[in-house]
N, C-alpha and C positions, 0 to 999 in steps of 0.2 A: 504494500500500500504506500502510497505516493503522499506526503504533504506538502506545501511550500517548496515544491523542488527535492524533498529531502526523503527517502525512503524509513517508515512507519515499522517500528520494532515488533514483530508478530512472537506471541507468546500463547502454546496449543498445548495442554493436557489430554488425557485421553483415559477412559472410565467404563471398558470394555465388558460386557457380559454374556458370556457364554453358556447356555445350555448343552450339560453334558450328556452321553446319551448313555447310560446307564438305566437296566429295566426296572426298576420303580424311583420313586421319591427319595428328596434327600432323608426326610425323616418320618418317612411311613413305609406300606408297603402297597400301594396305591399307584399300579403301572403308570409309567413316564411317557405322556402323551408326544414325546419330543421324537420318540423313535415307530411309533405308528404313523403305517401309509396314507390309512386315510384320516380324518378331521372328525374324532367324535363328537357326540351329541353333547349338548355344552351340560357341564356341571354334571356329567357320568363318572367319572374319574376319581371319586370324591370317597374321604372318610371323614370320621368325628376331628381326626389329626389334623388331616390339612384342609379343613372346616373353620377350623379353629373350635371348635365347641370344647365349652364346660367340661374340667376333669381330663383332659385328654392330653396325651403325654408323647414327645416329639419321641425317638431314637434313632441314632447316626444309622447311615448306611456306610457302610465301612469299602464297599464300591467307589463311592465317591472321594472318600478321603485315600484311596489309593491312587484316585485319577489325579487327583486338583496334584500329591506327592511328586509322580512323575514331570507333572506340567511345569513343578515350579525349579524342578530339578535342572528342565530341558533350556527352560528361560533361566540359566546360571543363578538363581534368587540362592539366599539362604536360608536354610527351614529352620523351624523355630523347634526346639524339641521338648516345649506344653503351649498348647495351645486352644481356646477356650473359645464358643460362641458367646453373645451377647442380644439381648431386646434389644430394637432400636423402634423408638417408639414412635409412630405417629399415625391419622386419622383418616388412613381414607378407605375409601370401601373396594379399593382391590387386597386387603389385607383384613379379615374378619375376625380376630382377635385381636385389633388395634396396634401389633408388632410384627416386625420383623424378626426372624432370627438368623443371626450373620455374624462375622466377626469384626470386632472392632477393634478392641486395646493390642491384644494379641494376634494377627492373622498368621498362617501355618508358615508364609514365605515373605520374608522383604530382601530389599536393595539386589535387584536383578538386573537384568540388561538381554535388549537383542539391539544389534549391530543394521543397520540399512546401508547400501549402498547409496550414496547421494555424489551426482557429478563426478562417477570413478573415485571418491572416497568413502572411508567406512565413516560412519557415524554413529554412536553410540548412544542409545534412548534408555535413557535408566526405568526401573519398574521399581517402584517405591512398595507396593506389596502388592501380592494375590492369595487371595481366599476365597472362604466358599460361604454361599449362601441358598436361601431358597427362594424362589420366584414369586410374586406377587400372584393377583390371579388376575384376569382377561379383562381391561374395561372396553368395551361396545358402545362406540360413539354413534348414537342413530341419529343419522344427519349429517355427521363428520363431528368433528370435534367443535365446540360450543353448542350444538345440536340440539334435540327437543330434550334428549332424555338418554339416560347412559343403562347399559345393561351391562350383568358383574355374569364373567363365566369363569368356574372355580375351577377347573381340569388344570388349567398352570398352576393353579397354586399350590408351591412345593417340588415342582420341577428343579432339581439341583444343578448351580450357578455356581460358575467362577468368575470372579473381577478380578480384571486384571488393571492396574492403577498405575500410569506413567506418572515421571516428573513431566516438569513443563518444558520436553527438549525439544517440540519443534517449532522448524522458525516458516515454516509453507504446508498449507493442506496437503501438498501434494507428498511429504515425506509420510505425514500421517495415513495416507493412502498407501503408502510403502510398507508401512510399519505394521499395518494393519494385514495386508495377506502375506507378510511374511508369517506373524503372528496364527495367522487360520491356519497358513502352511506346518508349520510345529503342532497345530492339535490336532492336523489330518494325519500325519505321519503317525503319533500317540494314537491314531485309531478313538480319538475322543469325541470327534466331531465331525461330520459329516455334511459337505453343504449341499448335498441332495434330500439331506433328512428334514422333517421338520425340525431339526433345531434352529434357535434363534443366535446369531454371531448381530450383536448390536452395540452401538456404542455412546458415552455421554461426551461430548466434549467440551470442554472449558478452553474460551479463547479470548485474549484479552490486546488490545491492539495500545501502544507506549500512549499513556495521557488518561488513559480509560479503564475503567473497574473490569472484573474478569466476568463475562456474560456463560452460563452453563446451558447447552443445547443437547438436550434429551432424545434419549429415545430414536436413535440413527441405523436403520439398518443396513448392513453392507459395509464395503468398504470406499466404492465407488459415490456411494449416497455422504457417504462420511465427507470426503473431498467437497463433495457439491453445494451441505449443508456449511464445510468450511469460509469458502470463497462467499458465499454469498455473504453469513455472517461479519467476514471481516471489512467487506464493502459496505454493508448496512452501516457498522460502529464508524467507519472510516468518514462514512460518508457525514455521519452526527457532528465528528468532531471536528469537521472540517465547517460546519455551520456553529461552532463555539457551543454546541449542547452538552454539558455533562450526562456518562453513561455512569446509571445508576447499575447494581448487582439485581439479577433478575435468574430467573430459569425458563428460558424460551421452549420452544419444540418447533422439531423440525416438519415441515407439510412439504411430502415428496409430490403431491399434486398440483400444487402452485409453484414449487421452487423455492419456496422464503421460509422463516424463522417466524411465529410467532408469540407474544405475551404468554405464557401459561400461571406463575405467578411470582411474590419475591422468592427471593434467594434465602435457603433456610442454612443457616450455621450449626456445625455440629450439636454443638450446646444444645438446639433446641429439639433433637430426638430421642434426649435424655437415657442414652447410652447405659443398660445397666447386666450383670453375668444373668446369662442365662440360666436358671436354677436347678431346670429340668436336665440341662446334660452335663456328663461328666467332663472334668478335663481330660483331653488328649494329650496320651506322653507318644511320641515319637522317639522308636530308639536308634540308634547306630547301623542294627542289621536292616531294621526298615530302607533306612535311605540308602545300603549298600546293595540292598535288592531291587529297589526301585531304579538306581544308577545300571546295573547288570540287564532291565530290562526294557533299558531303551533302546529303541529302531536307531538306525547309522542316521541324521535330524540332517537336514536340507545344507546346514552348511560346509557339515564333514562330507555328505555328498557331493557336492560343489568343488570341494579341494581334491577330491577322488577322480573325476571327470578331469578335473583340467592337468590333474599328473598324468592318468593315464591313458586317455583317448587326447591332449594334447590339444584339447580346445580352448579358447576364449572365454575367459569368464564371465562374458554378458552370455552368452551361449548357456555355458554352465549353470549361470544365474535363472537362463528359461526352464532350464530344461528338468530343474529339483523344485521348482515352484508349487508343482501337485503330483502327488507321488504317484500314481496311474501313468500319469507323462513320463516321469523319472522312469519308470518298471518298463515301458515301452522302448525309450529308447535304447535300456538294457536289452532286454528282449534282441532289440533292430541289429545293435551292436555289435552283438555275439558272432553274429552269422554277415554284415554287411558294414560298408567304409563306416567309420565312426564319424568321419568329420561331416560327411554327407548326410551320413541319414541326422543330423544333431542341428545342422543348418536348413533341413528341409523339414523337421519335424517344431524346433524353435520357431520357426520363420511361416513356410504356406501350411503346414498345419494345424499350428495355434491360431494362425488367424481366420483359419477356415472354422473350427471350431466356436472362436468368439464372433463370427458372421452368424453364425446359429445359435447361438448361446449354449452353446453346447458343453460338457462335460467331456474327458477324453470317454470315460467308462459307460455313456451311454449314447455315442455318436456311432457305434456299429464297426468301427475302421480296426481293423484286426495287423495284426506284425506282419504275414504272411502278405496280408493285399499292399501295406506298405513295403514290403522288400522288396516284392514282384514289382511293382511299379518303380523303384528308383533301380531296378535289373534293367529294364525297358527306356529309362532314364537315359541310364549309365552308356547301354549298346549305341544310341543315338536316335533311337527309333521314333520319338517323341520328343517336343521343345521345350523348354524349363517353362514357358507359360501355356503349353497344352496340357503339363504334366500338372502344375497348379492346379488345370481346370479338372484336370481327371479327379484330381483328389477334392475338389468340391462336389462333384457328381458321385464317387466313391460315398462318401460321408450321407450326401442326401437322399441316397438313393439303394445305401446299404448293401453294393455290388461287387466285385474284385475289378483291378484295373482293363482287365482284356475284353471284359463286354462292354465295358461305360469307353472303352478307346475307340472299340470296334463299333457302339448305336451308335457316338457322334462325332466319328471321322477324326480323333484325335491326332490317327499315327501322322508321322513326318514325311512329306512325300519323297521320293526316293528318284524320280523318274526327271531327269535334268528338261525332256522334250519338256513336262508338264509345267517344270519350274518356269521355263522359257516362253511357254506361252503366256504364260499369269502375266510373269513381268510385262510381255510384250504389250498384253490385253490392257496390263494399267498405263502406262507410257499412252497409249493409244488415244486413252479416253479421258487424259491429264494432262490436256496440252499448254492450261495455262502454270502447270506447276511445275513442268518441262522449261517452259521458256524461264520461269523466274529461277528455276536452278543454272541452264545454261546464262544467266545472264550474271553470276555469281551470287545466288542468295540459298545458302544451306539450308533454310526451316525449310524448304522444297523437297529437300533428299527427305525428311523426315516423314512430310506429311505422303509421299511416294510410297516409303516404304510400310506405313499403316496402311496404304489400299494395299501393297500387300500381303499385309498377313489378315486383311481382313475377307481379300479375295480368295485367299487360301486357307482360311478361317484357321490359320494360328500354325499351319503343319509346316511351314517354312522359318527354318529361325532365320530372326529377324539380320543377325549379323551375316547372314547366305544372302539376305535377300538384297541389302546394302549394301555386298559389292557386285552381286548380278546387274542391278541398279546402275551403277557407276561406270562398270562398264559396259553395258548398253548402251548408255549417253554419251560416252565417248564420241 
C-alpha cells in the first residue's frame, strides 16, 4: 500500500483452523461429520455431550491428541509435556452451554516455524502455538448474513480442531497464501486432512496497515479466498487513512459473494472470555517415548522431499517446489520417474499438467490421468510423433475425457504430420491466401513471419511444430 509516495508497512497474522478427520468427536463418541460423503440431516449427529446438556461430561479422544502431537512435531513447534484445556467463555448460540473448550494458558505446542519460499528466498513465519479445540456448531444465515433469522445446526458441534497461531511475519497477502498451502501441504502428507473431504481448512486473519489499529477478518475459507479477503482488507484501511479517519479494532467477516469485508462486531480482548481450567478433564502429561514415537512416524514432509528431488533426479527447485506440493503429484511423478526421463516427465507434469488440472479444478487423484497414459504419451512425445502443444492438448483431452493418449491423438488428429509433400502444401496454401502478410514480411517487418506461421499451425491444426514451420516459411519466401 502506497501513501504520500511512500510504501505503507503491512503487518498479517494468521488464526488457522483445521478440522481433523478422525471418526468421532473430540470429546464424545458422536461420528465426525467432517469425514462423511454426504451432508447429514442437521442436528442428527448429536448427544447430551456435545448438546451441551445438564450433567454431561466431555472425555479426550486420545485420536486427536495423537494427531494435533504429530502436527506440531512436523511444524518444528515444541511440545509442552502437561498440558490442560480450559472454558473460554462466551454467549452465542452456536455454543449451547455458553463455553468453549480449548486450550488457552497451556497449549500442547508453541514457538514453531515453517519456512516459505519468497522471491528465491527462504522466509521464516514463526507459529507462536497450536492446539486443539472443539468446533462450534452451524449458524444458518437465512437471507445471508444480517438476514431474517439464523438457524443453529449442532452436527459441528464438537468436531475436533487444530489452531494453528502465527506471529505477525507477513508483510503481502500473497506470502500468507504461500504459507497457507504449504501448511495444508504438511496435514495432507500427516494423512490429517483431506481437501476433498468435508473438512473445513479456514482461517482468521489479523491485519493491521502502519498508523492503524489491527482489524480481525473471520471466518476465511481456502487459501486463495485468504489472499482475496487480504488485499481487499488492506485497501479498505489504506484507503481510510488516507482520508485522515482513525481505524478503530473491530472483527469484520469476510463475504466471498460480494468480495468485501464487512462490520460483524467490536473486537473482544482476551480478558473478556474469562478464561478458566476446564474441570471436567484431566491434565495431559506427555512423555518422552510419546514424542519419540510420534517423531518415528512421520511420512518423509514436503521439504525433505524437495531436497531428495533436486539431489537426485537433479532438478530445479521451483520444479521440486511443484512437484511435493500435494503428495498424489509427489507419488506420480515417482511413479513416472522410475521407468521415464526425470527431468521431462517433472517439467511436463509441474508445468501442462498442473495447469490442466487447475483449468478443471481438479485434484491429481480424481482427474482419471493414470502413470501409464502419462508415460505413453511423453514415449510419443519423446519419438517426435507429436508437438509439445498437441501433446498439451492430448493431455487436456486425456484428463477430460478419461482416455489413454493413442485414441484422444488418433479422434482428433493430434499426430505430427510426417509427409514433407503435405507440409509443402499447407505452407504453400497459407502464402497463397496471405498476400498482404507476404508483402509486409518481404518489405522487412517480422510480426509477419509470426502471424504466417499461426495460419500454420492452425491450418495444420497444431501437427507441424511451429519451429519446422518457421523455416519452411523462410525459405519459401526466399
Amino acid at each position: 500500500m502506497i501513501q504520500n509516495g511512500n510504501p505503507m508497512k503491512v503487518k498479517i497474522g494468521l488464526e488457522t483452523h483445521v478440522q481433523l478427520n478422525t471418526k468421532s468427536k473430540i470429546f464424545c463418541g458422536c461420528r465426525n461429520p467432517a469425514n462423511l460423503k454426504e451432508e447429514p440431516e442437521p442436528n442428527t449427529l448429536t448427544c447430551p455431550t456435545c448438546l451441551g446438556m445438564p450433567g454431561s461430561k466431555p472425555r479426550m479422544n486420545k485420536a486427536v491428541l495423537d494427531s494435533v502431537l504429530r502436527l506440531a512435531i512436523a511444524l518444528n513447534c515444541r511440545v509442552e509435556k502437561e498440558t490442560f484445556f480450559s472454558r473460554k467463555t462466551y454467549f452465542y448460540p452456536d455454543m449451547s452451554k455458553n463455553f468453549q473448550i480449548t486450550q488457552y494458558d497451556v497449549p500442547l505446542a508453541k514457538n514453531g516455524h515453517i519456512t516459505i519460499n519468497v522471491d528465491g528466498k527462504g522466509k521464516k513465519i514463526c507459529i507462536r502455538r497450536a492446539h486443539m479445540e472443539e468446533d462450534p456448531a452451524k449458524l444458518v444465515h437465512v437471507g445471508g448474513l444480517g438476514g431474517k433469522h439464523t438457524l443453529v445446526d449442532y452436527n459441528r458441534s464438537g468436531i475436533p480442531l487444530v489452531e494453528i497461531v502465527t506471529e505477525p511475519d507477513f508483510s503481502s497477502p500473497e506470502e500468507a497464501r504461500m504459507f497457507l498451502q504449504k501448511l495444508e501441504g504438511i496435514l495432507e502428507y500427516l494423512g490429517l486432512y483431506d481437501p476433498l473431504s468435508r473438512a473445513v481448512f479456514k482461517s482468521d486473519a489479523n491485519v493491521s496497515l502502519e498508523g492503524g489499529a489491527r482489524i480481525e477478518v473471520k471466518n476465511i475459507t481456502g487459501t486463495k479466498e485468504t489472499e482475496q479477503a487480504l488485499k481487499y482488507e488492506i485497501v479498505r484501511q489504506g484507503n481510510l487513512l488516507k482520508r485522515g479517519i482513525q481505524i478503530r479494532r473491530e472483527t469484520r467477516a469476510w463475504n466471498p459473494d460480494t468480495g468485501s469485508t464487512q462490520t460483524l462486531r467490536g473486537k473482544e480482548e482476551e480478558e473478556e472470555y474469562g478464561y478458566i481450567f476446564e474441570p471436567d478433564l484431566t491434565m495431559i502429561e506427555i512423555s518422552n517415548a510419546q514424542i519419540e514415537n510420534a517423531k518415528r512416524s512421520l511420512p518423509e514432509l514436503p521439504d525433505e522431499k524437495k531436497i531428495r528431488y533436486i539431489k537426485n533426479f537433479r532438478i530445479s527447485g521451483k520444479l521440486a517446489e511443484a512437484l511435493v506440493s500435494e503428495p498424489d503429484i509427489a507419488q506420480f511423478f515417482e511413479t513416472v520417474a522410475a521407468k521415464a526421463d526425470p527431468k521431462l516427465a517433472a517439467s511436463w507434469i509441474a508445468g501442462p499438467l498442473k495447469k490442466t488440472l487447475n483449468w478443471n479444478s481438479l485434484r491429481l487423484g480424481r482427474s482419471g490421468m493414470r502413470p501409464e497414459w502419462f508415460m505413453e504419451l511423453m514415449q510419443i512425445f519423446g519419438k517426435g510423433k507429436i508437438t509439445d502443444l498437441n501433446a498439451e492438448m492430448a493431455m487436456r483431452k486425456m484428463v477430460e475425457e478419461k482416455r489413454p493418449p493413442e485414441e484422444i491423438i488418433r479422434k482428433y488428429g493430434f499426430a505430427k504430420s510426417e509427409e514433407i509433400s503435405e507440409i509443402g502444401n499447407i505452407i504453400k496454401k497459407v502464402i497463397k491466401n496471405s498476400n498482404q502478410a507476404v508483402a509486409d514480411y518481404k518489405s522487412g517487418e517480422q510480426k509477419a513471419l509470426f502471424f504466417l506461421i499461426g495460419q500454420v499451425m492452425r491450418e495444420s491444426k497444431g501437427t507441424i511444430d511451429p519451429v519446422e514451420a518457421r523455416k519452411l516459411l523462410e525459405k519459401e519466401l526466399k
